[in-house]
C-alpha positions as CSV (number, residue, x, y, z in Angstrom):
1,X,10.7,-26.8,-35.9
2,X,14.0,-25.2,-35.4
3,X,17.1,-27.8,-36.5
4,X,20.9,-27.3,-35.2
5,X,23.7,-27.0,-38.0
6,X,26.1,-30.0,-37.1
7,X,28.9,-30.4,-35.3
8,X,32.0,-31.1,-36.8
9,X,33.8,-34.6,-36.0
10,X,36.9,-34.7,-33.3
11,X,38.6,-36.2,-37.0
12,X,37.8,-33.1,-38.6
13,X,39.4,-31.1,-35.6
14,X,42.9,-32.8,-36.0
15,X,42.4,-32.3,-39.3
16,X,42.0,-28.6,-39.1
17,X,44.7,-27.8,-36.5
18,X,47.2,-30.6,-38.3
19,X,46.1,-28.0,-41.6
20,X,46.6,-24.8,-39.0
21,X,50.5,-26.0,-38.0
22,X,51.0,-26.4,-41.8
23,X,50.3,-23.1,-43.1
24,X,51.7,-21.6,-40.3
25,X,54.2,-23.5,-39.5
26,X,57.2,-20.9,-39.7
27,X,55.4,-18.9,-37.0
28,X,54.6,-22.5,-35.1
29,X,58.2,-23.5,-35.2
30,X,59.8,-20.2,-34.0
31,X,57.1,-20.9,-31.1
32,X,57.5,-24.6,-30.6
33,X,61.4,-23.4,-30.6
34,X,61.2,-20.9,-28.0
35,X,59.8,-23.2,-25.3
36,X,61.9,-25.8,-26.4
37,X,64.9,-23.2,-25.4
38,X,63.2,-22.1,-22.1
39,X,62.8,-25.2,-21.4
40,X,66.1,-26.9,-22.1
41,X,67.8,-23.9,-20.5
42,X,65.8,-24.0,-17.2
43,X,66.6,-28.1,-16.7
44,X,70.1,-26.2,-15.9
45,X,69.1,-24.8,-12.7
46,X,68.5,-28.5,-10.9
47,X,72.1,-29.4,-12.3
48,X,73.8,-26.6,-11.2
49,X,71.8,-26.3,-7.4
50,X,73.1,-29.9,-7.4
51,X,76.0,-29.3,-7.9
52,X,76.1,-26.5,-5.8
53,X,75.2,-28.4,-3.0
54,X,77.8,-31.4,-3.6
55,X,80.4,-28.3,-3.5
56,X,78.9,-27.1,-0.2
57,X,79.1,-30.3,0.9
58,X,82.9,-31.4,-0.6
59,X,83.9,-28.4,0.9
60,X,84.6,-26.6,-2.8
61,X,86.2,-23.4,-2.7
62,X,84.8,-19.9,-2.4
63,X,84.9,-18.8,-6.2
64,X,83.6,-22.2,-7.6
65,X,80.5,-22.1,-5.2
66,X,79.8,-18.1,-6.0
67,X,80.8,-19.1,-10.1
68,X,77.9,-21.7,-9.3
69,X,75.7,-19.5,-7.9
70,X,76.4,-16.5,-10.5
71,X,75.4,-19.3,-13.7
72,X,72.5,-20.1,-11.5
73,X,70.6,-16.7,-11.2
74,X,72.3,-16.3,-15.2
75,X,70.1,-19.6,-15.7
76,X,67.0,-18.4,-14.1
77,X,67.2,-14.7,-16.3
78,X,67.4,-16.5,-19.6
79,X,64.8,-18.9,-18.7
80,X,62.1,-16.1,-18.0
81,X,63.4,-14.2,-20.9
82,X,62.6,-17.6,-23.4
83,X,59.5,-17.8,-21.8
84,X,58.4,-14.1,-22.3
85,X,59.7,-14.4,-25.8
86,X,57.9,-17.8,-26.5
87,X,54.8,-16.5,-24.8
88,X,54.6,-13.6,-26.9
89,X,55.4,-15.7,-30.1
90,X,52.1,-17.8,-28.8
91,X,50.3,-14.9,-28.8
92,X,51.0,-13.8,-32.4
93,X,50.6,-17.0,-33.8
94,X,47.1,-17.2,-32.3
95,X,46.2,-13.9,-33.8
96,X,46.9,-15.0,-36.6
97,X,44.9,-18.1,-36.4
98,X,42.0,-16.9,-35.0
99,X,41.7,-14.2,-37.9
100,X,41.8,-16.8,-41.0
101,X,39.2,-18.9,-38.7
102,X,36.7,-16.1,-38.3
103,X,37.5,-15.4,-42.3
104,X,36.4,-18.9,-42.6
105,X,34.0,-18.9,-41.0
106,X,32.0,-15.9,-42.2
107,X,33.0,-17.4,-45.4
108,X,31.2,-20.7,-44.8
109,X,27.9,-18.9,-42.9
110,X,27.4,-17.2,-46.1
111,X,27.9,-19.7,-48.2
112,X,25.6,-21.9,-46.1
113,X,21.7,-22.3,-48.2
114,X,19.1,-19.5,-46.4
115,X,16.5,-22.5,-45.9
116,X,19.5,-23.9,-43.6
117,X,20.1,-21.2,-41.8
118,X,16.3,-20.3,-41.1
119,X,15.8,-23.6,-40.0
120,X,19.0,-23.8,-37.5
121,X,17.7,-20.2,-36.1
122,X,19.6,-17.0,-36.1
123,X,20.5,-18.1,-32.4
124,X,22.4,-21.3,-33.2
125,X,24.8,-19.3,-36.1
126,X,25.1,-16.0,-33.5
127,X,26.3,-17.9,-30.6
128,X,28.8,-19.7,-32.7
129,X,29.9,-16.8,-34.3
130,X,30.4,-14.7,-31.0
131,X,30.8,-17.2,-27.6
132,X,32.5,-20.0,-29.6
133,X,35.2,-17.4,-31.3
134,X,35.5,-16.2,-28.0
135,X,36.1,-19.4,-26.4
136,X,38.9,-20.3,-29.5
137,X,40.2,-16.9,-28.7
138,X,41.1,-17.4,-25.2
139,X,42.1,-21.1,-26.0
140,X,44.6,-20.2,-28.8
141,X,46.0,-17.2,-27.4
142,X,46.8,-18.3,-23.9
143,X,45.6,-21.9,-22.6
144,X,47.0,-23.4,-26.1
145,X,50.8,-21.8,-25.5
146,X,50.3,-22.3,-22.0
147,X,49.6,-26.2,-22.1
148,X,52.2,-26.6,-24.8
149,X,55.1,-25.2,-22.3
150,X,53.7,-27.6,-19.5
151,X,53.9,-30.4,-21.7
152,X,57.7,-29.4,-23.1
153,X,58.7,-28.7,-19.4
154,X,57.1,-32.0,-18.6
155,X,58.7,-34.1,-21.6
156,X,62.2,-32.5,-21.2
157,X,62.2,-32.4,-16.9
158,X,61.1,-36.4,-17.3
159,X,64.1,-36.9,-20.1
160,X,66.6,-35.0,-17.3
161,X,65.7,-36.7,-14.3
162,X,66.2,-40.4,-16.2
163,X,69.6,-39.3,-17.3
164,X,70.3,-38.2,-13.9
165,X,69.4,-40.8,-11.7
166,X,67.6,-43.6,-13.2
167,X,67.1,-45.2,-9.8
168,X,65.0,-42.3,-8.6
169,X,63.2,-41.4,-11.3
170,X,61.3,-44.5,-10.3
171,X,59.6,-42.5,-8.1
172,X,57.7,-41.1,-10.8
173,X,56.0,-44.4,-11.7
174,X,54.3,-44.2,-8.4
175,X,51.5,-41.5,-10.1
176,X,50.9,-44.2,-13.6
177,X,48.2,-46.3,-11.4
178,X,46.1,-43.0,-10.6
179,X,46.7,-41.1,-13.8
180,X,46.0,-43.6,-16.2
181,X,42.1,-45.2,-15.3
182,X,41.1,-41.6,-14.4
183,X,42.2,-39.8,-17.7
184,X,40.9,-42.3,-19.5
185,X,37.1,-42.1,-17.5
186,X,37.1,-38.1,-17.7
187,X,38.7,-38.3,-21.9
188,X,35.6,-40.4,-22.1
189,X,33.0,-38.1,-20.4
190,X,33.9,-34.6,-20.9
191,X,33.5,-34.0,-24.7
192,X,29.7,-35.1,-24.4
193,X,29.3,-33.1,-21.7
194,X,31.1,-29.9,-23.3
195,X,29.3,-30.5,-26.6
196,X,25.7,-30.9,-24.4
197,X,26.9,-27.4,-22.4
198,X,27.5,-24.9,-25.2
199,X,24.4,-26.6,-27.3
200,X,22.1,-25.1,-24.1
201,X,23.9,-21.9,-24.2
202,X,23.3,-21.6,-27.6
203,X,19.7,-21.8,-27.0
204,X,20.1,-19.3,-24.2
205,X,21.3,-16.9,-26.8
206,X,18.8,-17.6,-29.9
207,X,15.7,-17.8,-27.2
208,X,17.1,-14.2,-25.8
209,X,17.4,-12.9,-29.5
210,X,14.3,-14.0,-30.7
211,X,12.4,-12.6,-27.4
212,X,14.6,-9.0,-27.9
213,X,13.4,-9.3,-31.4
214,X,10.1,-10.1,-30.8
215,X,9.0,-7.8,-28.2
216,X,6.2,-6.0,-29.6
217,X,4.6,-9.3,-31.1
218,X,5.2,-11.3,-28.0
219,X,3.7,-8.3,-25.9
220,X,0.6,-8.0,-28.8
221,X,-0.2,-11.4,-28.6
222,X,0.2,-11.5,-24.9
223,X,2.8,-14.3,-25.1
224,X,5.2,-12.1,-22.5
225,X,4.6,-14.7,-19.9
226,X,5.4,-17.7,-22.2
227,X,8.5,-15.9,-23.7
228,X,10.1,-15.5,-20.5
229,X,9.0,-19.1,-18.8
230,X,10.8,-20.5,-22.1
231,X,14.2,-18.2,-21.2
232,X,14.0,-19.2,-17.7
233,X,14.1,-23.1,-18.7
234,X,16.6,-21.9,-21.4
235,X,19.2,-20.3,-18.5
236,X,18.4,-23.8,-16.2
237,X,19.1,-25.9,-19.1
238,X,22.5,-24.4,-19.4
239,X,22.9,-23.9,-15.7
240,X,22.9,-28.0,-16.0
241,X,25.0,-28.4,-18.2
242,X,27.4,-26.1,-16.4
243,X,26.7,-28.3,-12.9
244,X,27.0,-31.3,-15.1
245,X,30.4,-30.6,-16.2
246,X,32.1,-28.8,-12.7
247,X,30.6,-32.6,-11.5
248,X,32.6,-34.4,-13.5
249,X,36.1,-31.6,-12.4
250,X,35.7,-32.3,-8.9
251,X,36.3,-36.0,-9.2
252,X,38.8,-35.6,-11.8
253,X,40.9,-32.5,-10.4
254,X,42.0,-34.3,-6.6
255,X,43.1,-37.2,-8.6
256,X,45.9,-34.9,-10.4
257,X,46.8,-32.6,-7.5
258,X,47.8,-36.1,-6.0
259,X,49.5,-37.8,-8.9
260,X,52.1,-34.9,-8.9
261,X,52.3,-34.5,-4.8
262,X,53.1,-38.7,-4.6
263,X,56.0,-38.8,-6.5
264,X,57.5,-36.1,-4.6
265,X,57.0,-38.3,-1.4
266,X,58.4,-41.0,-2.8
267,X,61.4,-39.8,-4.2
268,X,62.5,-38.4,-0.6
269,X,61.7,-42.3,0.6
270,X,63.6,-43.8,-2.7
271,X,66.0,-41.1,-2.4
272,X,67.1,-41.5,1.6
273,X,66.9,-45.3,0.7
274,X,69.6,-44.7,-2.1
275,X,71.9,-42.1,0.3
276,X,72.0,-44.7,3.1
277,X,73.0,-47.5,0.4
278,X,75.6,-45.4,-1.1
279,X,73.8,-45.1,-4.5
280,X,73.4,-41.3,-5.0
281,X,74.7,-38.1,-3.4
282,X,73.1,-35.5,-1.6
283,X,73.6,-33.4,-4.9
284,X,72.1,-35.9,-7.3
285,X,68.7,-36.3,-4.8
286,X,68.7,-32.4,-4.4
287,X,68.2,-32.0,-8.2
288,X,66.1,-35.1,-8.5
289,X,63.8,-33.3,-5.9
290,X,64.7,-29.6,-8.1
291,X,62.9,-31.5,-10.9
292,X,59.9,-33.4,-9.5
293,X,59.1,-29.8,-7.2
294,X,60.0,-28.1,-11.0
295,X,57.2,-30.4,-12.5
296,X,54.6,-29.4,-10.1
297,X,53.8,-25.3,-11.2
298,X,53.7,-26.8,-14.9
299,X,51.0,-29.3,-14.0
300,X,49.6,-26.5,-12.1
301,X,49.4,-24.3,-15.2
302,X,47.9,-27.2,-17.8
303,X,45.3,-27.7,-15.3
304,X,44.4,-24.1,-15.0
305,X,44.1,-23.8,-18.3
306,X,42.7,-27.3,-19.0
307,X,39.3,-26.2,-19.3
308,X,39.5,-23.7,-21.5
309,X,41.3,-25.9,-23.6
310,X,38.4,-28.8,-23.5
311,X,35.5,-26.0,-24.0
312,X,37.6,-24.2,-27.3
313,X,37.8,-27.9,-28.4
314,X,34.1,-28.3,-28.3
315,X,33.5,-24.7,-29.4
316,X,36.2,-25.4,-32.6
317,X,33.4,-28.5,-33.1
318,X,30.4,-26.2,-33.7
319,X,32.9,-23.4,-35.4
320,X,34.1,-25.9,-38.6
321,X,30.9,-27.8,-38.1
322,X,29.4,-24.6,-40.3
323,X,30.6,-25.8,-43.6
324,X,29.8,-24.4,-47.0
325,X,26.9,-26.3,-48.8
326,X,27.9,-29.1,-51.1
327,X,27.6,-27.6,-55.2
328,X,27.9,-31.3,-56.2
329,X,24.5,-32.0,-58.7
330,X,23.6,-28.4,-59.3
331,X,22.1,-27.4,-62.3
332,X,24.5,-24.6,-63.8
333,X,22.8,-23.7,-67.1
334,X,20.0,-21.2,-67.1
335,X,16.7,-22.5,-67.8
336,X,15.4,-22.0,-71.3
337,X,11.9,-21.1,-70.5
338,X,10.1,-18.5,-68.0
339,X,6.9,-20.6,-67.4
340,X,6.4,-21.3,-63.7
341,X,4.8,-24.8,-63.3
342,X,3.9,-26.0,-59.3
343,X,2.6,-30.0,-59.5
344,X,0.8,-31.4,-56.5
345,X,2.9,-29.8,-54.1
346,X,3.4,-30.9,-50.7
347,X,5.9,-29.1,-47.5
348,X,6.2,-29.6,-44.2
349,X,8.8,-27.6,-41.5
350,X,8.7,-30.9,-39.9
351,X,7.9,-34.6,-40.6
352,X,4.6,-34.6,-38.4
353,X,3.3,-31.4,-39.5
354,X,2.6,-30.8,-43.5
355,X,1.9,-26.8,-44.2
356,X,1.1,-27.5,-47.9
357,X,-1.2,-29.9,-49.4
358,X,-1.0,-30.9,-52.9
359,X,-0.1,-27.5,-54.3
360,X,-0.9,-27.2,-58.4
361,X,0.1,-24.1,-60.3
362,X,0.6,-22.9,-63.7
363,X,2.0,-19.2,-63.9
364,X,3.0,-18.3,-67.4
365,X,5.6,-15.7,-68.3
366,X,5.0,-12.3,-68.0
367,X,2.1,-12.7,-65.1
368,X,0.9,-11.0,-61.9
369,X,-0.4,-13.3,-59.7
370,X,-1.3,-12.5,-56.0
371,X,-1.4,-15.1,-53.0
372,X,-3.9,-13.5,-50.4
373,X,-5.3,-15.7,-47.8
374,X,-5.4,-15.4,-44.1
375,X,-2.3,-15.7,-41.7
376,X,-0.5,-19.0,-41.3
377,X,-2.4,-20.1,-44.7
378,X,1.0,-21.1,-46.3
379,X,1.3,-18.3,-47.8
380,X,4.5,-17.5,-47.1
381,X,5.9,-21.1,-47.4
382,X,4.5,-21.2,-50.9
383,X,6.5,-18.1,-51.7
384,X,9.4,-19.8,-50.4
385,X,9.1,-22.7,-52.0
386,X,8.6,-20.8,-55.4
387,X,12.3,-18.9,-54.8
388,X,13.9,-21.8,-54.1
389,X,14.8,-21.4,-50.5
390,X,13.3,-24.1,-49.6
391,X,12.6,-27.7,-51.3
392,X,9.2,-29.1,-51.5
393,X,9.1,-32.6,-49.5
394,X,6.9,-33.8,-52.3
395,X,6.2,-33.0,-56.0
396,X,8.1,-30.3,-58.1
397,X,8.3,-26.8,-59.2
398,X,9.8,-26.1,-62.3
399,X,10.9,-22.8,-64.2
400,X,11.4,-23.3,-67.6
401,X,11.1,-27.2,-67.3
402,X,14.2,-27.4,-64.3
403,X,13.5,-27.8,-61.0
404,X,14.4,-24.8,-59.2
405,X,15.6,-26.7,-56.0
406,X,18.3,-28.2,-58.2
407,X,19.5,-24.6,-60.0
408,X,23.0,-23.2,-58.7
409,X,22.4,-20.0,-56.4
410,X,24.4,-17.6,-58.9
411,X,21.4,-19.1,-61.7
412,X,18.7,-19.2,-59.5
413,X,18.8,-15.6,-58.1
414,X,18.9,-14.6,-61.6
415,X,15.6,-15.9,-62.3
416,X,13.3,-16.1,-59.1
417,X,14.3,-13.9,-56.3
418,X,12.0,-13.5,-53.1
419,X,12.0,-10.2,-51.5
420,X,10.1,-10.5,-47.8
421,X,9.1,-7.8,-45.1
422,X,12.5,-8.2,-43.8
423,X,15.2,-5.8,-44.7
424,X,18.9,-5.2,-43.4
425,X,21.0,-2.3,-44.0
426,X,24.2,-3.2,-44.0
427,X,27.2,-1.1,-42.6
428,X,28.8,1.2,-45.3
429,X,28.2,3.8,-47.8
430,X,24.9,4.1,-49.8
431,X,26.7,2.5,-52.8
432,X,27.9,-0.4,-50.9
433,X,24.5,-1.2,-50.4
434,X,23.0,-1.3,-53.4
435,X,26.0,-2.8,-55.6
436,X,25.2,-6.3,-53.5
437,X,23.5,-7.7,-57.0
438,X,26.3,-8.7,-59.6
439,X,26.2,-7.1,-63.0
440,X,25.6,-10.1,-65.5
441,X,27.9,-8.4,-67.9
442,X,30.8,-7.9,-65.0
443,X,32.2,-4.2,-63.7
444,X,31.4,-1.9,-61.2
445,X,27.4,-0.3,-61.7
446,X,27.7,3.4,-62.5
447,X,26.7,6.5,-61.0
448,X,23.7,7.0,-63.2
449,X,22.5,3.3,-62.7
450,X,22.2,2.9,-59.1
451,X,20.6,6.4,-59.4
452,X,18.4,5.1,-61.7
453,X,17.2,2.5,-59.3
454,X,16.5,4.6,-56.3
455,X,14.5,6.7,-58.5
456,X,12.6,3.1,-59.6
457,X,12.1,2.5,-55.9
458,X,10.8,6.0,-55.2
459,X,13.8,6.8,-53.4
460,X,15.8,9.3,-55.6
461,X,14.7,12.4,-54.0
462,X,15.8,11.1,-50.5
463,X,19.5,9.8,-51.8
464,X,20.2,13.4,-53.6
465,X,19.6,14.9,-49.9
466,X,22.2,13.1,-48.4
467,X,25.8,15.0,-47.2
468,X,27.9,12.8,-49.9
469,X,25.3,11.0,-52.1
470,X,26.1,7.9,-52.6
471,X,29.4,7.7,-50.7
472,X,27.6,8.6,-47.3
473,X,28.0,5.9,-45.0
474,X,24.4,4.3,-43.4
475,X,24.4,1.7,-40.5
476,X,25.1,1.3,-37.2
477,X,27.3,4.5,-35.9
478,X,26.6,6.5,-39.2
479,X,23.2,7.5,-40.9
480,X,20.2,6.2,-39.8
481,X,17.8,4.6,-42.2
482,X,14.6,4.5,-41.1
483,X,12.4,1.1,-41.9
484,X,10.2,2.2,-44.9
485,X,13.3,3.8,-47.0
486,X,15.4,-0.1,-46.2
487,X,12.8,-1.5,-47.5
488,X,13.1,0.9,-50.7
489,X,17.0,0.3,-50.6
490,X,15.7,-3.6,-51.1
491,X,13.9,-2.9,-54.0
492,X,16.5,-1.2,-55.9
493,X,18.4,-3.7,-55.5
494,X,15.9,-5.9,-56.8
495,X,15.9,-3.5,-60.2
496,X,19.6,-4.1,-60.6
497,X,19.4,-8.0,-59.5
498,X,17.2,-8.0,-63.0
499,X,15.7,-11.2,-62.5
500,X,12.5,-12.8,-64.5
501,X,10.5,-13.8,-61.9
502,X,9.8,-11.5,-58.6
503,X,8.2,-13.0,-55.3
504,X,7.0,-10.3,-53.4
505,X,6.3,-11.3,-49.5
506,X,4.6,-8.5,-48.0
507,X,7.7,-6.2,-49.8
508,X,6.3,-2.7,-49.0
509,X,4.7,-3.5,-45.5
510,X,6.5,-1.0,-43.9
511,X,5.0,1.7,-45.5
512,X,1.9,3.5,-45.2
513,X,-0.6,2.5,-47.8
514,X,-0.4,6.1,-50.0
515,X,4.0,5.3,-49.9
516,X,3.3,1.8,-50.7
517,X,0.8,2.0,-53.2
518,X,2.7,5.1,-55.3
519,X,5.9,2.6,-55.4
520,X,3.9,-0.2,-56.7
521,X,2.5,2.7,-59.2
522,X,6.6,3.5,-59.6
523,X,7.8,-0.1,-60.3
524,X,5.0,-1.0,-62.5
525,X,7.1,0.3,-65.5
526,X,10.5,-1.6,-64.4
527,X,8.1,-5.1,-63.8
528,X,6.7,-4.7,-67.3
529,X,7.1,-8.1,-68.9
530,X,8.4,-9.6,-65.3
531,X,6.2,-12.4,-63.5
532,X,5.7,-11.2,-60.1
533,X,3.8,-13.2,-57.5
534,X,3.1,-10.9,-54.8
535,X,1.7,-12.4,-51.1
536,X,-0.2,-9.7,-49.4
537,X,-2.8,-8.4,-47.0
538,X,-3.3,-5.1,-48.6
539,X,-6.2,-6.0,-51.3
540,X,-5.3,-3.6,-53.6
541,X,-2.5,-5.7,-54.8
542,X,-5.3,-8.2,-55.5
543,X,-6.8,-6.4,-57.3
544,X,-4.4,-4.8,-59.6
545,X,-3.2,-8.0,-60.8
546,X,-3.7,-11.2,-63.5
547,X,-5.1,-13.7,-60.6
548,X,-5.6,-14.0,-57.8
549,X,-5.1,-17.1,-55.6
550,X,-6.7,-17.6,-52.4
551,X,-5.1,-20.4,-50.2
552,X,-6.6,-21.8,-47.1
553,X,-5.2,-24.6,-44.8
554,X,-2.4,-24.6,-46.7
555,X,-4.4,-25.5,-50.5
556,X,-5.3,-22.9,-52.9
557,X,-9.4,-22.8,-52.8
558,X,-9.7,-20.6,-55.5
559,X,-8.1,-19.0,-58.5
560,X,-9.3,-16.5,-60.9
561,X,-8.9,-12.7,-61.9
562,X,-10.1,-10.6,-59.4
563,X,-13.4,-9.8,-60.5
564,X,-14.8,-12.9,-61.5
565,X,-13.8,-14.0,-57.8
566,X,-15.6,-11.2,-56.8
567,X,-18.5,-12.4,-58.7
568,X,-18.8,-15.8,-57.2
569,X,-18.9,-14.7,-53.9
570,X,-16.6,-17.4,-52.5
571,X,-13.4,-17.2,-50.0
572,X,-11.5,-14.2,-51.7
573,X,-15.4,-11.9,-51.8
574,X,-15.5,-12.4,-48.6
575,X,-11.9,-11.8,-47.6
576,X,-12.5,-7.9,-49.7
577,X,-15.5,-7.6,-47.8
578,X,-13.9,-7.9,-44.8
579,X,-11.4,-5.3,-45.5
580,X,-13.6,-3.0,-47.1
């Protein structure tokens, strides 16, 4: 059953933009500064049209209207060049945020336990780390500034117009009984809403991977037809929450455009009233009016931008909701012994379904054991469970007497460390690659060890061919590596990992049986003295080793070396006789 990863709490969003400001906040106040100006500077322009207009009217002279009209346009050019500067400062500023939150967050994704992340689904973690950073991207970089100058403009212009004319700022009262009981209904709604929108199109994404991924199985098992009914319910699921949320914007959005067209009205009402009465000049309404029309392309602007605003803030949710796992109660001490000990044993992926059944296993130091069985046994899961990726719902596995759910990853992949079917070569040079494991003893790994490695892994001869050895860049964009030699890239890695205890899932799959079997032969001498519990289809592996365990249904139903299994004629004689 595939879990989410949580979402962080609206608490833990203030929290991490009140901790953004902080570190940044020279950058934030040259910003916050900047509109400030602009804006301070452009409540000018009402005053001086005002008084432009009471000179007009008072019959000023020539050179005090053109001196009025001259400071006006002045006005106007260092408004839009505060604007430009602050917009641009807004810009910068969320570069630099959005680059220490995708630090973060690759940070936190790798720090996050693999059992975790397999659960969650490669979906869930790829949509947050591409369409959510994408959604913060647009929000910090334009809607953020952009609602921060509306709200400035807004504060300031609503200062200026009570200083003005008290009287007629009245008018702006008029939009409080609309604003209020609306805001509040939509503030109420929407982050639900957001949160339930981006959780379907983050199934969209990991259903569409998973299919891409799984193509050849999907079309092998002739599950095509159920893989693309389960995207088409994906893609209506998030068209829902899309309809869902525009639902809830189109009775929200008329209520705005009319708080900020009503006050207008009634400040020409208030403001002939007041004329007729003697209260306020033709001047004073005509910049009262310069405001509230000034007040409108802000609102204008926020509301535009609104929406991107509310979706980063749900995006920023599932971004900082991927937090590092909690080291609290680890065990940091390596485990004295090497003795593998599994005690009635019990796992399920969820709490309806149990895979495992009262598992019991002793596998003492030094042992080759191999797990055969047929597919969707358990095998896998018990391998799993044995490396520590997972925790067993009931009983205990123990290495050396400490339960390996409870070592510390650094310990733990320095005793068991699973090595499945599935490889990744990463982007960078050959070395790059295989330096991953840490040296126990600290430094860099020399020349002659990593070669030393490729030649355990039967892959020597192939890394001395390349253009620049181990400098040549493999990956995406640079030199291909075919399946079978990632899977040998693995395995050296494995060598320099060093640890005790080796799970093998299906480790050389990829290869053909002669490649596979000649770097078994080739790794035999490196595993000397090494448990390794290999799970495997190819019986020759069975063979070859200590024991051999046969599971069925998800219990082992025999155990033995292989020949006096053979002799029985139980589960694992028939299994050979099958293959044979």
């Amino acid at each position: 059953m595939t879990t989410r990863l949580p979402l962080a709490s609206k608490r833990e969003v203030r929290r991490w933009a009140k901790r953004v400001a902080v570190e940044h906040r020279r950058e934030f106040s040259v910003m916050l500064g900047l509109f400030c100006l602009a804006t301070v500077v452009g409540l000018a322009g009402p005053q001086l049209l005002g008084k432009l207009v009471d000179g007009v009217v008072e019959h000023g002279t020539t050179l005090q209207v053109d001196l009025l009209a001259v400071a006006f346009v002045v006005v106007l050019v260092l408004q839009a060049w505060a604007r430009k500067a602050a917009r641009l400062r807004g810009r910068m500023f969320g570069e630099r945020v959005l680059a220490q939150t995708r630090e973060r967050f690759v940070t936190n994704a790798l720090d996050l336990p693999l059992g975790t992340v397999e659960a969650a689904g490669t979906g869930d973690l790829l949509s947050r780390a591409t369409t959510d950073i994408n959604r913060l991207d647009v929000a910090v970089r334009f809607a953020a500034p952009e609602i921060l100058i509306a709200a400035v403009t807004l504060l300031f212009t609503t200062i200026a117009m009570i200083v003005t004319s008290p009287l007629l700022a009245l008018a702006l009262l008029v939009a409080v009984p609309i604003l209020v009981p609306v805001n509040i209904w939509y503030q109420r709604k929407i982050p639900s809403a957001f949160a339930w929108m981006l959780d379907r199109w983050g199934d969209l994404q990991s259903i569409t991977h998973e299919t891409v991924e799984g193509a050849r199985t999907s079309e092998a098992l002739s599950l095509t037809e159920r893989r693309v009914r389960a995207g088409h319910h994906a893609l209506d699921q998030a068209t829902l929450g899309e309809r869902r949320m525009r639902a809830l914007q189109m009775r929200w959005l008329p209520s705005l455009e009319i708080s900020y067209v009503l006050p207008i009205a009634a400040l020409l009402l208030l403001g002939l009233f007041a004329y007729s009465q003697g209260w306020a000049g033709l001047g004073t309404i005509t910049t009262m009016l310069a405001y509230a029309q000034a007040m409108t392309a802000p609102l204008s602007e926020a509301l535009f931008w609104l929406e991107d605003l509310q979706v980063a803030i749900a995006a920023t949710r599932r971004i900082i909701g991927v937090q590092p796992a909690e080291s609290a109660d680890k065990v940091t001490e390596v485990p004295r012994g090497r003795d593998i000990e599994v005690r009635d044993v019990r796992f399920g992926y969820t709490s309806d379904r149990e895979v495992l059944h009262g598992i019991s296993l002793s596998v003492p130091r030094g042992e080759r054991l191999a797990i055969v069985g047929p597919s969707g046994a358990g095998k896998s899961t018990l391998g799993r469970l044995l490396a520590g990726i997972s925790a067993p719902t009931a009983g205990s596995i123990r290495v050396g007497g400490t339960e390996v759910s409870t070592l510390a990853d650094d310990v733990l992949r320095g005793e068991v460390l699973l090595l499945t079917q599935e490889h990744h070569t990463f982007s960078g040079t050959l070395r790059e690659n295989l330096a991953l494991p840490a040296r126990r003893d600290g430094g860099d790994w020399t020349d002659e060890e990593l070669m030393a490695a490729l030649a355990s892994a039967g892959a020597a001869e192939w890394a001395a061919g390349l253009p620049d050895g181990l400098d040549t860049k493999l990956g995406s964009g640079a030199y291909a590596v075919p399946a079978g030699l990632a899977q040998q890239l693995a395995l050296a890695r494995v060598v320099l990992a060093d640890p005790h205890t080796l799970v093998l899932d299906e480790a050389t799959s990829l290869l053909d049986t002669g490649s596979a079997r000649e770097l078994e032969r080739s790794l035999n001498a490196v595993l000397e003295g090494r448990t390794v519990i290999a799970i495997a289809h190819r019986l020759h592996t069975a063979a070859a080793a200590d024991r051999v365990a046969v599971v069925e249904g998800g219990r082992i139903t025999e155990l033995g070396p292989h020949q006096d299994l053979i002799a029985a004629g139980g589960p694992y004689s028939r299994l050979v006789e099958a293959a044979s």
